[in-house]
Structures are given as C-alpha cells and as structure tokens.
C-alpha positions in Angstrom: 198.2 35.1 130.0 198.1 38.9 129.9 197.8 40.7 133.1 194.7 42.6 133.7 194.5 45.7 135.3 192.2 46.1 138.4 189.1 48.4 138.3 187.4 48.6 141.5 183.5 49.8 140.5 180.5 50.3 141.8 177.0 50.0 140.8 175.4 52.5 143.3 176.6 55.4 141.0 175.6 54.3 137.4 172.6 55.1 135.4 174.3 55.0 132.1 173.1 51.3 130.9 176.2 49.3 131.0 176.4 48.8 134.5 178.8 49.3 137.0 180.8 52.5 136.4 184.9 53.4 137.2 183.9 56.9 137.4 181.0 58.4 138.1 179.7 62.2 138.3 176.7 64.2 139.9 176.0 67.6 139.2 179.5 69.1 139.0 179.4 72.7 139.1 182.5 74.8 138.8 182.9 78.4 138.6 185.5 81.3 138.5 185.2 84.8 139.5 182.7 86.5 140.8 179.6 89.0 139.7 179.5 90.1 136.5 182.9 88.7 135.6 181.8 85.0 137.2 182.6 82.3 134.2 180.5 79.0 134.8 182.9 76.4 133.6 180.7 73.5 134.1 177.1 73.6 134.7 175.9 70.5 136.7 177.6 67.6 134.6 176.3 64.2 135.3 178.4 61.8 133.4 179.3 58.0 133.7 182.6 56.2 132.6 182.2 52.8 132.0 185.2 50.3 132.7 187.8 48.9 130.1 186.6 51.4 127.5 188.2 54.7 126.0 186.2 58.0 126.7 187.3 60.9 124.7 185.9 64.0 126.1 185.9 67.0 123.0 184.6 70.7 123.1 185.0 74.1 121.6 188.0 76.1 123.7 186.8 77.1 126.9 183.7 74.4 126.5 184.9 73.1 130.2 186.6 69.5 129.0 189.7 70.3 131.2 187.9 71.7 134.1 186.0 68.2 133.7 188.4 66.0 133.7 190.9 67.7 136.6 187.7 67.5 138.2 187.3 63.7 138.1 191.0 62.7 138.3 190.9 64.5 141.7 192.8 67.8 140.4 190.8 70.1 141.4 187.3 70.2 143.4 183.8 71.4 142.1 181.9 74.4 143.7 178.7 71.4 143.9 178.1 67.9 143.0 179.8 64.5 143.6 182.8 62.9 142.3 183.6 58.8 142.7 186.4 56.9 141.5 185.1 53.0 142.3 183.5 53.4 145.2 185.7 56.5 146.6 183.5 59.9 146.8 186.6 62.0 145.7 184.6 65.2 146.7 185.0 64.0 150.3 188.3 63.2 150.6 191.2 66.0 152.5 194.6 66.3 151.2 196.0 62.9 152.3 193.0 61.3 150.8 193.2 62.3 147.9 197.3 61.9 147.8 196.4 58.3 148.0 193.9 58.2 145.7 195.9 59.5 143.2 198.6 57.7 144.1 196.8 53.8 144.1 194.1 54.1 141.5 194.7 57.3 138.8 197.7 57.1 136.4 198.1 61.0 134.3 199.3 61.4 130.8 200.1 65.1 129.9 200.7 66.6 126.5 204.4 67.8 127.5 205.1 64.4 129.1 206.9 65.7 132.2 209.6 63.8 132.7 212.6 64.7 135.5 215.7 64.8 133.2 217.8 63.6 135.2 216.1 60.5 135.7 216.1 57.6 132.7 213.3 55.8 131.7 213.5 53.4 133.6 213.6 55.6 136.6 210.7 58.1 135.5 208.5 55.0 135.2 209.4 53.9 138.6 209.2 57.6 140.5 205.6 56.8 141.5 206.2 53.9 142.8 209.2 54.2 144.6 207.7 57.4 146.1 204.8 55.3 147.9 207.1 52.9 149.2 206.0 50.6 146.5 207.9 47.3 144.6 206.6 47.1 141.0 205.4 43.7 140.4 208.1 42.0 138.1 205.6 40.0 135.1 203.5 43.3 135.1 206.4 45.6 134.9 208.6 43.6 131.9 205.3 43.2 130.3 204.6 46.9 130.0 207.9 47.9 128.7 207.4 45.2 126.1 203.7 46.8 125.7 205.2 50.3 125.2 208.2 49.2 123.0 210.4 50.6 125.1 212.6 47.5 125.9 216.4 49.3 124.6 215.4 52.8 125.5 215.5 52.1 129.5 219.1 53.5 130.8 218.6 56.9 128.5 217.2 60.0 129.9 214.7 62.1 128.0 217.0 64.5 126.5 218.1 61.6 124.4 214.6 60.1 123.3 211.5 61.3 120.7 209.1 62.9 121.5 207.0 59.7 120.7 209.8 57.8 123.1 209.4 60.4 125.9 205.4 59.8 125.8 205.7 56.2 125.7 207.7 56.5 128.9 205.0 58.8 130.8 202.4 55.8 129.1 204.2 52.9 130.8 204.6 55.7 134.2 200.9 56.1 134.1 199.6 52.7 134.0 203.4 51.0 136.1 200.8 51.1 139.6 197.8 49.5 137.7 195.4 52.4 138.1 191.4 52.3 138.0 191.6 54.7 135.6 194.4 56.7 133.2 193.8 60.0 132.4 195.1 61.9 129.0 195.1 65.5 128.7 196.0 66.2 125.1 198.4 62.9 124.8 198.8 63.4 121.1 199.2 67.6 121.3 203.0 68.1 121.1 203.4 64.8 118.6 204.3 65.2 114.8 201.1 63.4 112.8 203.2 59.9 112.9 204.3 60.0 115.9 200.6 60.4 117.1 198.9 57.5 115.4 201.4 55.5 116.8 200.8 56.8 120.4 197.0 56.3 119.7 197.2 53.0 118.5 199.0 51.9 121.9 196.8 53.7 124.0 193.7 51.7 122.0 195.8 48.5 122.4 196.1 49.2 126.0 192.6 49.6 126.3 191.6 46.2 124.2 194.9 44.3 125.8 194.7 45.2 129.4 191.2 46.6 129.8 192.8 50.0 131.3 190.0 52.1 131.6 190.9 55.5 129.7 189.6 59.1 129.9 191.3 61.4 127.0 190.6 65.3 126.7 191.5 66.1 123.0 191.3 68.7 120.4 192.1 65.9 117.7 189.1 64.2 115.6 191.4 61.3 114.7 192.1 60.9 118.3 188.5 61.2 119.6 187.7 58.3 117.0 189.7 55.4 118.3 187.6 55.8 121.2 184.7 54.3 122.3 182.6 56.8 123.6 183.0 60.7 122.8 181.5 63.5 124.8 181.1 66.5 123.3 181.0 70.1 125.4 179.7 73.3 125.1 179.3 76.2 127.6 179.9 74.0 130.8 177.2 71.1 129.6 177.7 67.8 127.9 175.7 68.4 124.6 176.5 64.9 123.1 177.4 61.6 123.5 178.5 59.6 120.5 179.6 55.7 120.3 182.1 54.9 118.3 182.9 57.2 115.7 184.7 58.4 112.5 186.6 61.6 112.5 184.3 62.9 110.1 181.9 62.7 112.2 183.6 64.8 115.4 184.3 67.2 112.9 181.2 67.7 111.6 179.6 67.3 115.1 182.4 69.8 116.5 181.0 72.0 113.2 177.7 72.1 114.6 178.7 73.1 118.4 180.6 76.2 116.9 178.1 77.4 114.6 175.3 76.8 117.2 
C-alpha cells in the first residue's frame, strides 16, 4: 500500500470551491524601497492551494511569483495580509516558529539543487532530518528512493551525479520529512530539455502517487502544463487562473500578459 503523505488543512481559510485548503493567503502586500523608487511586488494577493494537487505559479519577470511563493513557504514576510500553512498563521510566527515550520511541514526544491558536497546522497537526503533530531521512517524512506530512482546512486556525492541525479536527490530531501506542502522554485531551470521532462514527470507522479501537495514557480510552459492549476502574474496581482492546461495555452496566455 503506498504511503501517503500528511496534509494538515483547514477549512476556516478557503473560499476557493474545493474545500479545505494546505495554503491559504489574504491580502499579501510586499514592497521594496521607498518614495518614488518604492516597487510594489505584490499587491494584496488572495490565493488558495488546494491539497494533493500541483500549482504552477507563472508571470512576466519581475510579475512577483518569487516574492509569492518565499512569501507562503515562510521565506520571507509581507508588509500586510495573512499567511497559513494548515492551520499555522505563518505571518505570526517569530524565528523559532517558523524554524519549525519549515522544518515539520515545508520541503524546498531550488533550481541549483544545493547540495553539501561533501555529503552523498544518502546523507544530503537525511541532513534535515538528522538536524531536527529526527529518525526517517524506514517503509517511507526505501520507498522514496525507489520513487526517485535513485536506489545505486546513494554512497556518491554530487560531484559524481547529473544534473537530473543531483535534483532527484534534493526531490527525495524535500519530501524525506513528509511535508504539508513542497515548494519548487524553477526545479527544471538548470536541466537540459531531457533531463527536465523526466524531473517533471516525477514530480507529477509524486503528486498523483503520494498526494504531496506541490507549489512550482516556473518560467517553463511545458512545466506549468503538468499541473493542475496555473496562476498567472502581472504587476504584483494574480491576473489568471487556469485548470489544467496545454503549453500552448501558457504561452499564448503569457503572450497576452506581455503585450497588455
């Protein structure tokens, strides 16, 4: 039977028509500078991400989708508005709070993987858990590795995988504490075209497999389309929200954000 991955949610946040939500957002604002030089990065986003799907969050270069997502993965906190993972206001936490927020219920996936090269696979996967003082649960751990494919790559250190073997690793790191929610900042960005659709295809089969919620900020139409959901941004605002989609029609839709 295949291990599911917990999602603690709440119905208190959600007005977004599926129900209970695994994130939830209220009027983020987020701004930088000041006067005449003051850029508005987000401009009271409300958004709502519903559990065991895939959200892809798209937008024009400096639209505000990384300032949004640092926002709701606890990164970084807005000037106004409300933040919840579950039922955790993230906006309320201090620094130890959110330490153990990130810790227990967010798993990261960065573009440049950020692996310690010292460390093997094995061990990079582990880092997290062996920093909280944690014992990785033995079915769930062997079957991520066998999830991941990276059962004979284990003992070597990133200097001797792929690119594609190095972000498999920081995959199975991301989800090896069972978070509420993974985060992807650009997952496929520094992957040959390949290379990519493979990593996309795990991270859709780790969505439909385990029902790990999934929140990716891309700049790639054939990424944004495995999703479920895509959010579009422009100036700070969420300007559309797609289901399902073809990359044909992010591009077209991206198209129409630039031009407009």
């Amino acid at each position: 039977m295949k291990s599911q991955v917990i999602s603690h949610v709440t119905e208190e946040h959600s007005t977004n028509g599926y129900g209970p939500s695994a994130v939830s957002a209220r009027g983020i604002a987020r701004h930088y500078g000041q006067g005449d030089t003051t850029v508005h990065a987000l401009r009271g986003v409300d958004v709502d991400v519903q559990p065991g799907r895939l959200t892809a969050v798209m937008g024009p270069s400096g639209s505000g989708k990384s300032t949004l997502m640092h926002i709701l993965a606890g990164l970084d906190q807005p000037d106004g508005g409300q933040v919840w993972i579950g039922e955790t206001e993230v906006t309320n936490l201090d620094d130890d709070g959110l330490t153990a927020l990130r810790r227990d219920h967010i798993g990261f996936i960065f573009q440049f993987f950020n692996l310690l090269p010292m460390l093997t696979a094995a061990e990079n996967i582990l880092l997290p858990l062996e920093i909280a003082g944690r014992k990785p649960d033995a079915d769930w751990y062997r079957e991520l590795i066998e999830k991941v494919g990276l059962g004979e790559r284990m003992t070597h250190r990133p200097s001797e995988m792929s690119g594609g073997q190095q972000q498999r690793v920081a995959v199975a790191r991301a989800l090896a504490s069972r978070p509420t929610v993974m985060f992807a900042d650009e997952p496929t960005g520094n992957l040959d075209s390949t290379t990519s659709s493979e990593i996309l295809a795990l991270m859709r089969d780790l969505v439909d497999g385990f029902g790990q919620t999934t929140v990716m900020v891309t700049h790639d139409p054939h990424a944004a389309a495995i999703a479920d959901r895509v959010l579009f941004l422009a100036d700070g605002e969420i300007v559309r929200d797609l289901s399902s989609c073809d990359a044909h029609t992010v591009i077209t839709t991206m198209e129409e954000l630039r031009a407009s």
